[in-house]
Each structure stands twice: as structure tokens, then as C-alpha cells.
C-alpha positions as CSV (number, residue, x, y, z in Angstrom):
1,X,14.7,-5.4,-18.8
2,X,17.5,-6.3,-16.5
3,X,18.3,-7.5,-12.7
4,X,20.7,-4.5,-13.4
5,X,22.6,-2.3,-15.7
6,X,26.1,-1.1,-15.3
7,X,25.2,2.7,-15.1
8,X,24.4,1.8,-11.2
9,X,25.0,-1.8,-10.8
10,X,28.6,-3.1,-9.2
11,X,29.2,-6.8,-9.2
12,X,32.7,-7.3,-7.8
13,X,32.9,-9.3,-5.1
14,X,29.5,-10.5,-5.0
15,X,27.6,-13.8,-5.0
16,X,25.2,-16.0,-4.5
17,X,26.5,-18.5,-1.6
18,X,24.2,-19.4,1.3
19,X,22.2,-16.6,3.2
20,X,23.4,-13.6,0.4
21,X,20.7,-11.9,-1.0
22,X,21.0,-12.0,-5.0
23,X,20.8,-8.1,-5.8
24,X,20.6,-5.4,-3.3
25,X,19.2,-2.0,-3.8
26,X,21.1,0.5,-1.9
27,X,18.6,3.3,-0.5
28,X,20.0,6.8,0.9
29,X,17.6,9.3,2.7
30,X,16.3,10.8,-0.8
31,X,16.3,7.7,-2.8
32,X,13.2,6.4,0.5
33,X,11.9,9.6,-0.1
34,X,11.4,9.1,-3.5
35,X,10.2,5.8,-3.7
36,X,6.8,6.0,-4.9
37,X,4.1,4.3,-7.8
38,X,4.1,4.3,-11.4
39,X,1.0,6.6,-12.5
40,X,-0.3,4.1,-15.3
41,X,1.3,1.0,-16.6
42,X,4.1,1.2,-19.4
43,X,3.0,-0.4,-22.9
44,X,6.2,-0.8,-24.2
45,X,7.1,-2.7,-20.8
46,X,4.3,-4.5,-21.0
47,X,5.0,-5.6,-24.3
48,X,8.8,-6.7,-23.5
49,X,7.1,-8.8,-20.3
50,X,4.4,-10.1,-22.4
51,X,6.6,-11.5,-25.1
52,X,8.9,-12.7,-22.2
53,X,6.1,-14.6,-20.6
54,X,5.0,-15.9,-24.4
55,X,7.9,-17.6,-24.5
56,X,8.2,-18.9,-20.9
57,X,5.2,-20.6,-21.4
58,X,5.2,-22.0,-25.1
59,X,5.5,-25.2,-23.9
60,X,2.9,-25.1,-21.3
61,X,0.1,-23.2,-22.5
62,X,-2.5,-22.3,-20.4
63,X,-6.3,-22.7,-22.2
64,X,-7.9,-19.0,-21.9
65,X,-5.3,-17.5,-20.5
66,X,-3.7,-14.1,-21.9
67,X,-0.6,-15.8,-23.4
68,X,-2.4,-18.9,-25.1
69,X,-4.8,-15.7,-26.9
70,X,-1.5,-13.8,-28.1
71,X,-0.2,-17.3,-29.4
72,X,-3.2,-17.0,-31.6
73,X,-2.7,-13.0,-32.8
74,X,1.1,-13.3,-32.8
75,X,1.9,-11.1,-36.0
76,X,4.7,-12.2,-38.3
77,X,6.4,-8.8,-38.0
78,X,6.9,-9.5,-34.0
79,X,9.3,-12.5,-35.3
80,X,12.7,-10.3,-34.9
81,X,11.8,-9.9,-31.4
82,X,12.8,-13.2,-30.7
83,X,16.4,-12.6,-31.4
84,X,16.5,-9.4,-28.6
85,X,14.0,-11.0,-25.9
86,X,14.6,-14.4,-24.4
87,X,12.1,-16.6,-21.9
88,X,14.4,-15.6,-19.3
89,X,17.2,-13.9,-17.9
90,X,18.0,-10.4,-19.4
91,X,17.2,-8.0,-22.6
92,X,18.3,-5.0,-23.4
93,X,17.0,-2.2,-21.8
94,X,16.1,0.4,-24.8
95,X,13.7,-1.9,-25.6
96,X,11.2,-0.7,-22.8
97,X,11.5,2.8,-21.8
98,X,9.2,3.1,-18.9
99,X,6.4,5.7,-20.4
100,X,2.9,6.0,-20.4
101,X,2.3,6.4,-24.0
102,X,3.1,4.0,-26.9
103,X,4.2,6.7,-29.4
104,X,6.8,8.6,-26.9
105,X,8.4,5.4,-26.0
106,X,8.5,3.9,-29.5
107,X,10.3,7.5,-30.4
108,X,12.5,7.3,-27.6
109,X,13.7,3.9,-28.8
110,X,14.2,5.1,-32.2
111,X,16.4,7.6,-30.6
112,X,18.6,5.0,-28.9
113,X,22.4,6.3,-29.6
114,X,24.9,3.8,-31.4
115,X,26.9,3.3,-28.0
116,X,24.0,2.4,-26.3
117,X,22.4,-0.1,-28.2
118,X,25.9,-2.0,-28.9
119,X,26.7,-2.2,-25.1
120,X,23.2,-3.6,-24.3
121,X,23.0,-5.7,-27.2
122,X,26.5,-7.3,-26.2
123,X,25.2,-8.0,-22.9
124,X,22.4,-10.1,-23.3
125,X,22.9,-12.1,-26.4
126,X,23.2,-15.6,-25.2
127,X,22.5,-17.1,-28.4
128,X,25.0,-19.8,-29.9
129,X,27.7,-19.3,-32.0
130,X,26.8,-15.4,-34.1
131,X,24.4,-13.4,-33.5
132,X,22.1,-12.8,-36.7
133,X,23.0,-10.6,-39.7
134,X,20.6,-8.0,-38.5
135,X,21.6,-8.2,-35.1
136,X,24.9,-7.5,-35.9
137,X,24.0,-4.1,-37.8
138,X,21.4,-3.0,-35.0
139,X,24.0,-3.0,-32.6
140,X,26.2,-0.9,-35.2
141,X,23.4,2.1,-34.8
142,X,21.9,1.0,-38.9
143,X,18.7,2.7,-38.8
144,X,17.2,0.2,-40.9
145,X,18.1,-2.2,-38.4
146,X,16.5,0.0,-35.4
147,X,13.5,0.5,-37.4
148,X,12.5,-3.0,-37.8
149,X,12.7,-3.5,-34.2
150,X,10.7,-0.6,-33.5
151,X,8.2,-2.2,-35.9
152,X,8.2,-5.4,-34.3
153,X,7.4,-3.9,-30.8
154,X,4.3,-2.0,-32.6
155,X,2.7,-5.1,-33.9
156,X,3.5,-7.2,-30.9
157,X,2.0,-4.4,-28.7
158,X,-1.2,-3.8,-31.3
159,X,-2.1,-7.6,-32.3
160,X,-1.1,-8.9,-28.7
161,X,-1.3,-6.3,-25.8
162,X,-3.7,-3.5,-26.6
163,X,-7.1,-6.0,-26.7
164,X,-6.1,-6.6,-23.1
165,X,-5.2,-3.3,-22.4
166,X,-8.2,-2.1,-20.5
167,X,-8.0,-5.1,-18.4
168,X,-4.5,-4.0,-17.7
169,X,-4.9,-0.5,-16.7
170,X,-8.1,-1.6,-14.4
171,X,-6.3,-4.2,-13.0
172,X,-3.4,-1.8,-12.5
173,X,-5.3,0.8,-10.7
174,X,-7.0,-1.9,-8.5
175,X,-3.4,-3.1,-7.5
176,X,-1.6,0.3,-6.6
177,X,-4.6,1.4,-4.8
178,X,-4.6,-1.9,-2.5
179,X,-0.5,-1.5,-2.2
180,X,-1.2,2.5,-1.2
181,X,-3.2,1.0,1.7
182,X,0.0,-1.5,2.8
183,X,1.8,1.7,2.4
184,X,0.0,3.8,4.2
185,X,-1.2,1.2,7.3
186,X,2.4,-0.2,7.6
187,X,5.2,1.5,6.2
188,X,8.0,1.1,3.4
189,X,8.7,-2.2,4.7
190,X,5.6,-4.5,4.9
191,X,4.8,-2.6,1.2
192,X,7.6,-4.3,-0.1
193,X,7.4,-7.6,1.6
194,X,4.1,-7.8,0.0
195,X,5.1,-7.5,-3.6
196,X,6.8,-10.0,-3.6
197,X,8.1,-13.4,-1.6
198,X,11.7,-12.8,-2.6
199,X,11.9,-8.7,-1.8
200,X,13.1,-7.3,1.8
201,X,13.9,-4.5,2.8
202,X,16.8,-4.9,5.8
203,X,18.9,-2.1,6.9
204,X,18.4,0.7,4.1
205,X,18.8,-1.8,1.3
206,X,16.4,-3.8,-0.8
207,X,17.1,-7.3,-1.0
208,X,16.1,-9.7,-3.9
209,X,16.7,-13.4,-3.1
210,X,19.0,-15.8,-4.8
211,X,16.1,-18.1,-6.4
212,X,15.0,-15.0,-8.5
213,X,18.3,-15.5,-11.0
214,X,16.3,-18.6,-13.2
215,X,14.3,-15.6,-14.6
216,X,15.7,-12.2,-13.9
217,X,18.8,-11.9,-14.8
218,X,22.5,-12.0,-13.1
219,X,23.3,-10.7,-9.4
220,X,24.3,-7.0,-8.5
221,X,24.4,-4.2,-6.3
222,X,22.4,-1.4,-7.2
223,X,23.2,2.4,-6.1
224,X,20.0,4.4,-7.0
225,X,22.2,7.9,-6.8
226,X,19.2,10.0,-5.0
227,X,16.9,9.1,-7.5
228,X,14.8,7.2,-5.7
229,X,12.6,4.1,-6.9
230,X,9.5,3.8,-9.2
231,X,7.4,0.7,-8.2
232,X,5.4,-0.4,-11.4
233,X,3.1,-3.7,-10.9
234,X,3.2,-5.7,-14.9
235,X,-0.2,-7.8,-15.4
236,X,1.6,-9.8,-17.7
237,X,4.5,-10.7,-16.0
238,X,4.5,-13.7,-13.8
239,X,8.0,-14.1,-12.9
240,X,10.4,-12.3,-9.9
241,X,10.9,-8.2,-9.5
242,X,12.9,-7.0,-12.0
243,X,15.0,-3.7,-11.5
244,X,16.0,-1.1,-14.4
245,X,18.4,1.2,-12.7
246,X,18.6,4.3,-15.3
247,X,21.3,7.4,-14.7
248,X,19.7,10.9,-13.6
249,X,17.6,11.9,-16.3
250,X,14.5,11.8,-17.8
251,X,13.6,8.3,-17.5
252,X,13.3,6.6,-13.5
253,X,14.8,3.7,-12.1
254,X,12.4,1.1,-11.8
255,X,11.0,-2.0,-9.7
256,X,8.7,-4.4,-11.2
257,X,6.6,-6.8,-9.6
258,X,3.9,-9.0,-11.4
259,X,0.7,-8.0,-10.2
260,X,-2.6,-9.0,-9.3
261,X,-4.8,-9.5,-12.3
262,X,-8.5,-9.7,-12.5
263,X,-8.9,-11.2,-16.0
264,X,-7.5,-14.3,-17.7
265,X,-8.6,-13.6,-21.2
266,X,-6.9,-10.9,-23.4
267,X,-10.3,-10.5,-26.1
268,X,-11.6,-7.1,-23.8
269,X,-14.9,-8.2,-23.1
270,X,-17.3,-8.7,-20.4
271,X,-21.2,-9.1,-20.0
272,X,-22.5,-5.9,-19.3
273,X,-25.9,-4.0,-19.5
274,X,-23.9,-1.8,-21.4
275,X,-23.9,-4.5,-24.4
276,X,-27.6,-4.3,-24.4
277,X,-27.8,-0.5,-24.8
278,X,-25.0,0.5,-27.1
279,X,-24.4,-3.1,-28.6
280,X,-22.0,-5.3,-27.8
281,X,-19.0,-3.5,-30.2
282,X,-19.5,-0.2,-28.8
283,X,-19.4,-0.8,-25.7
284,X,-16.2,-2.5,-25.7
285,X,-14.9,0.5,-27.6
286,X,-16.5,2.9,-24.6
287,X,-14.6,0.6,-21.9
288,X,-11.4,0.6,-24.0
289,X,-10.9,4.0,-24.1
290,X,-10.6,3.8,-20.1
291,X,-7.3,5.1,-20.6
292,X,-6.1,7.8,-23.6
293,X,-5.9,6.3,-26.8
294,X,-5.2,7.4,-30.1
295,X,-8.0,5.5,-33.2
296,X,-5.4,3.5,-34.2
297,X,-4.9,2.1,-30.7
298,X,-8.4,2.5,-30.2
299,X,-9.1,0.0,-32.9
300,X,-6.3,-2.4,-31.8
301,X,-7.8,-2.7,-28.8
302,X,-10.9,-3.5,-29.7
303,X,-9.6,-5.9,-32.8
304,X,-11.8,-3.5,-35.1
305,X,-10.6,-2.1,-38.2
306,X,-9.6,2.0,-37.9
307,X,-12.4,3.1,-40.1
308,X,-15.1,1.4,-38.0
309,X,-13.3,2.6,-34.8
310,X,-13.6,6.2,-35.9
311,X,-17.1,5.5,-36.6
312,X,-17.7,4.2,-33.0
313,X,-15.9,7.4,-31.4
314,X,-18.2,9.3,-33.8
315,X,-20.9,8.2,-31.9
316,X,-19.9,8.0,-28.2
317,X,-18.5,11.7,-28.8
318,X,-21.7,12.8,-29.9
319,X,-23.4,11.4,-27.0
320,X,-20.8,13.2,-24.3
321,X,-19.6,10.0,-23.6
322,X,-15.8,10.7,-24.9
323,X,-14.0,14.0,-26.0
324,X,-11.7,14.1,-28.8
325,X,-8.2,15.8,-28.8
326,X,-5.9,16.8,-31.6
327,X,-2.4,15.7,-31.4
328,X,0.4,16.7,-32.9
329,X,-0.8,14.9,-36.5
330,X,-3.7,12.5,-34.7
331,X,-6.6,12.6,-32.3
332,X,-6.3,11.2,-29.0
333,X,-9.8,10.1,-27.4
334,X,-10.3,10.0,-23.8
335,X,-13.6,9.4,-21.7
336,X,-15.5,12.5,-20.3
337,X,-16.9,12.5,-16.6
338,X,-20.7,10.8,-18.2
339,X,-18.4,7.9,-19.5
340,X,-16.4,7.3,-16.4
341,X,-19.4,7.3,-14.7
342,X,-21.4,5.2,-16.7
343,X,-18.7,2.7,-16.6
344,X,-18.3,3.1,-12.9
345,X,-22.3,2.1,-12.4
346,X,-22.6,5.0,-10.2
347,X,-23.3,8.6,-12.0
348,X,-24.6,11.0,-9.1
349,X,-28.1,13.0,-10.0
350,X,-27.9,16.0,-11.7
351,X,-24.1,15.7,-13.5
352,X,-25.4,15.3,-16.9
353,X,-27.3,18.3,-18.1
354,X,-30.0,17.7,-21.4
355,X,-28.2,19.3,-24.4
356,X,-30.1,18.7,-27.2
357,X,-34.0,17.9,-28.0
358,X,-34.0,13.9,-29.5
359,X,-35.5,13.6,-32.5
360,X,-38.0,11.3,-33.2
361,X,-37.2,7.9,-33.2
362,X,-33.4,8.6,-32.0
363,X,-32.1,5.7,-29.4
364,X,-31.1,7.8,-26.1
365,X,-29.5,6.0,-22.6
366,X,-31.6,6.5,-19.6
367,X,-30.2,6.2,-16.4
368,X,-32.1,6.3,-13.4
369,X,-31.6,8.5,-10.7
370,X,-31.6,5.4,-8.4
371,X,-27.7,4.5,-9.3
372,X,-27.3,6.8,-6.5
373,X,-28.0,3.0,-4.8
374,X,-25.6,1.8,-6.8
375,X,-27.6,-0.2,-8.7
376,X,-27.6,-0.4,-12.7
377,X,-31.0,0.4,-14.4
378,X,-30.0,1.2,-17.8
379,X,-32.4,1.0,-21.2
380,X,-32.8,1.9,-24.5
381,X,-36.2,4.1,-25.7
382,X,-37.1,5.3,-28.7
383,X,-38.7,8.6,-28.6
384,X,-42.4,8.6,-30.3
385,X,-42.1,12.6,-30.5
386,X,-39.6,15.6,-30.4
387,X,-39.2,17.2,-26.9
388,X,-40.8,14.3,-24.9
389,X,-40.6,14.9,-21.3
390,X,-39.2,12.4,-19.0
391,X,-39.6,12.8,-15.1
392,X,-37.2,14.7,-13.2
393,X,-35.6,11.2,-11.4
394,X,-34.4,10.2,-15.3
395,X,-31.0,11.7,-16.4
396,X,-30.7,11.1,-20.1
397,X,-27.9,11.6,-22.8
């Protein structure tokens, strides 16, 4: 991640005297009317913030925060990130492709052409004298060399980011929903004076201030080419908007902001009534799987091992609670409507149909109709007998 790249960035000229902005975002008519939110947060951007925030902060660790809990987890293969991703100013930009899924953007960095990863790599090493032996053949396209960084991003993102990932995507919903509402009671304007301290908008261009350099970056001006702008809030990052100005194509042009985060610790879990019905395991599997996930990440999330993960998925499946998906060589597990809406607290009478008579003895979730109230009333019952009938205000699964 950069202030800028040089597919849209131009730097002649420009400064950072008194009174001029440190990067400005030029804006036509199409690039404002395609200015518009990320769907879901980016793991591999995550995971490049995250390990930029690690390092920011080793020497002032923060007790329960999310960075003093990947301290702990830090996995030795991570270690070559550490010669690509400094505690400030720039990295380079294949790194982080801007995706929803882990597996497309770890492809699309193994896919990163020769030229591209030399001209980014000779941008932002900073580091004295040489750059390291297998720094030197990354940036000459070896594969070997590409792969291990791929690796490294995989077990940062799997020991580090995924057990806070469904804090991240809640707490990334929560924000773009409360930013659609700047948006949409006071224009382009206010939205971005509200990201952020040092972002204005002033005469068709976005405006970053000076102060933002110490972490993000050197000074440009950006030309967005009609592209427009994706805004994506990070819950890791803590530092100034960063922008990734990418060339028409499959990937956007980005903004990122560090957003507002509802949790501190990075372990997943919460009291819930849900503990008490499915135990305490399960149900942080059922709240991980918020967003798509395949077992692998599933288990990653929940620091579980893949065997026992499966085995959890087993069971929420079979209670309607998740579906399962083939694809391409794996499974990808998503929640069904029963396990959104148990989450949520507030199923509405009459979505969840009886299936199947329990069988003696089997555990089943009751929840009462009364939710409607919003209120939880969840418990466990065994059944004494086969076909027992409940009264119509019970919906059970």
C-alpha cells in the first residue's frame, strides 16, 4: 500500500510547504460518480495493515488489544514479511490486491509479472546498505522467491488475522452502514470529512494533509482516469487514508481509512446464550462463518484444528444452520437465513419449518416465538420421546 503509485500519480513540482495539501486526488464527473464502498473488507489488505500496525506498535504494546494478541500467534513463516512491509511509509502494492477472498488474491499475487514486482520492490526498499539475498531474486520474477512471500502472507493472515476476522467484517458492516447515512443526509463532502481529520474535498479534488507523510507514504497527485474511487474502512489500521491508484482494469483504485472497531481482542469470542446451547466452540465456529469461509479458514478463525472444524460444520449443517458449497477443489461454508437469524437475536415466526422428527434424547434449539420482541429466549431440551409436540409459539431446529 502506497500514498500513490506511478500508473496515476505525478509528483513534479509538488510539495509540502505551508497551506499545500500533501496528495490530491483529482476527480472528473465519472470518477464522483463512481465513488462508492467496498462490499466486504479485503484480507489480504487487512493482513498488509495489520503487520504494518504490528510493527508501529512493537514498542508500545497495548495489553488486550488486537496487535499485542498477534504478537503472541506471530508464525515464524510470516518472518520474510518484514523485509517487504515496514512500520511506516510505503510497500509494495502486489502485496495486497483489494479482493474479497483470500485464495483469489493470494493467486493474483502469485501472478505478479517480473516488471511489476522489480518496479515496486525498487520503490519502497528503504533498508540500509543491500537488500537481502531473497529480496534480490523476488524482484527478478524467481518463483521460489514469490512463493515464499505468498506463504508468508498465508500464515500471517491464518495465525494473526482470521481469529479476528468476524469481528472485522461486523465491525465493517456497522462502519459503511453509519458512513451510507453521512452520504446520504449530506453529500460527497461531509462523507469524506468524516473519515478522516486530514481528507477534504475542495474544488473536485481530494485533499490529504501534509502531517499524514510520517505514515503513509511520499506526496503526489493522483489522476483516477474515470475510474472512480473505492472507499474501504481497515479495522486494523490506525494510521492516515492511504490511496492505491491501480490502471483500468480488473482491480479498483482505492481509499483507506481506519475504521471504527467494536472489539479490542482478536481471540473471536463473546458471551452469548449461544455458548450455553451449542457450547462455547461451536458457537464461535457458527459466528465465524458470518462471512464465506472455506474449513481451512474456518478452523483458522476459530484457532481449531481442520479436522475438528469439519466436525463442527458437520453439525451446524445438519441443523440448517450453515450450507455447504463445493469449490473448485474445497467446500466453502456460508450461514443459511436460520443462522443469520439466530445470530441477529431476531428470527421472525414461522421462517423455520420442522424437517425432521428428533429422536429420543437428541439436543434441539428452541426459540421462542417472542424474539419477535427482540428478546433472546433460547434453551436446550432433550426430547423424552419421538414426535413430541411443542406448542405452536416454539419454532425448533
Amino acid at each position: 500500500m502506497n500514498g500513490a503509485i506511478s500508473d496515476g500519480s505525478d509528483t513534479a513540482g509538488f510539495g509540502t510547504g505551508a497551506g499545500r495539501p500533501a496528495t490530491v486526488v483529482r476527480f472528473t464527473a465519472d470518477d464522483l460518480a463512481r465513488v462508492r464502498f467496498a462490499a466486504a473488507p479485503a484480507p489480504l489488505v487487512e493482513t498488509a495493515l495489520g503487520f504494518a500496525e504490528l510493527r508501529h506498535h512493537a514498542r508500545r504494546p497495548i495489553p488486550d488489544s488486537w496487535a499485542s494478541q498477534a504478537r503472541q500467534a506471530f508464525p515464524v513463516a510470516a518472518r520474510p514479511l518484514r523485509d517487504l512491509i515496514p512500520a511506516s511509509g510505503s510497500w509494495p502494492e502486489f502485496l495486497d490486491p483489494p479482493v474479497a477472498e483470500l485464495d483469489e488474491g493470494l493467486e493474483i499475487v502469485s501472478a505478479t509479472p517480473r516488471s511489476r514486482l522489480r518496479d515496486q520492490l525498487a520503490l519502497s526498499w528503504r533498508g540500509p546498505g543491500r537488500p537481502s539475498a531473497w529480496l534480490r531474486a523476488l524482484a527478478d520474477g524467481d518463483r521460489e522467491a514469490l512463493t515464499t512471500a505468498v506463504q508468508a502472507l498465508r500464515a500471517f493472515y491464518l495465525a494473526c488475522v482470521a481469529p479476528a476476522w468476524p469481528e472485522i467484517a461486523a465491525s465493517f458492516r456497522g462502519d459503511v452502514t453509519e458512513r451510507a447515512g453521512v452520504l446520504a443526509s449530506s453529500g460527497l463532502g461531509d462523507l469524506f470529512g468524516s473519515l478522516h481529520p486530514d481528507l477534504a474535498l475542495r474544488d473536485g479534488s481530494l485533499e490529504r494533509a501534509g502531517r499524514a507523510l510520517a505514515r503513509a507514504g511520499r506526496p503526489a497527485r493522483l489522476q483516477l482516469k474515470g475510474q472512480g474511487l473505492q472507499i474501504l474502512p481497515s479495522m486494523l489500521w490506525t494510521g492516515p487514508p492511504l490511496f492505491s491508484i491501480n490502471p483500468p482494469g480488473p482491480l479498483p483504485s482505492i481509499m483507506i481509512y481506519p475504521g471504527r472497531r467494536d472489539f479490542r481482542t482478536g481471540n473471536g469470542t463473546r458471551p452469548s446464550d449461544l455458548d450455553a446451547v451449542l457450547g462455547r466452540t461451536r458457537a464461535r465456529v457458527l459466528r465465524a462463518l458470518r462471512d464465506t469461509c472455506s474449513t481451512t479458514e474456518l478452523a483458522a478463525r476459530v484457532s481449531i484444528s481442520v479436522s475438528s472444524a469439519s466436525e463442527h460444520a458437520t453439525a451446524l449443517r445438519a441443523a440448517d444452520l450453515i450450507r455447504t458449497e463445493r469449490h473448485g477443489p474445497g467446500v466453502r461454508h456460508s450461514l443459511t437465513v436460520l443462522g443469520r437469524a439466530l445470530l441477529s437475536g431476531s428470527p421472525s415466526r414461522g421462517a423455520v419449518q420442522l424437517k425432521q422428527r428428533f429422536l429420543p434424547g437428541q439436543r434441539a434449539i428452541i426459540i421462542c416465538s417472542h424474539m419477535m420482541r427482540r428478546r433472546s429466549c433460547l434453551a436446550t431440551l432433550l426430547l423424552p420421546q419421538e414426535g413430541l409436540l411443542f406448542p405452536e409459539n416454539l419454532i425448533i431446529r
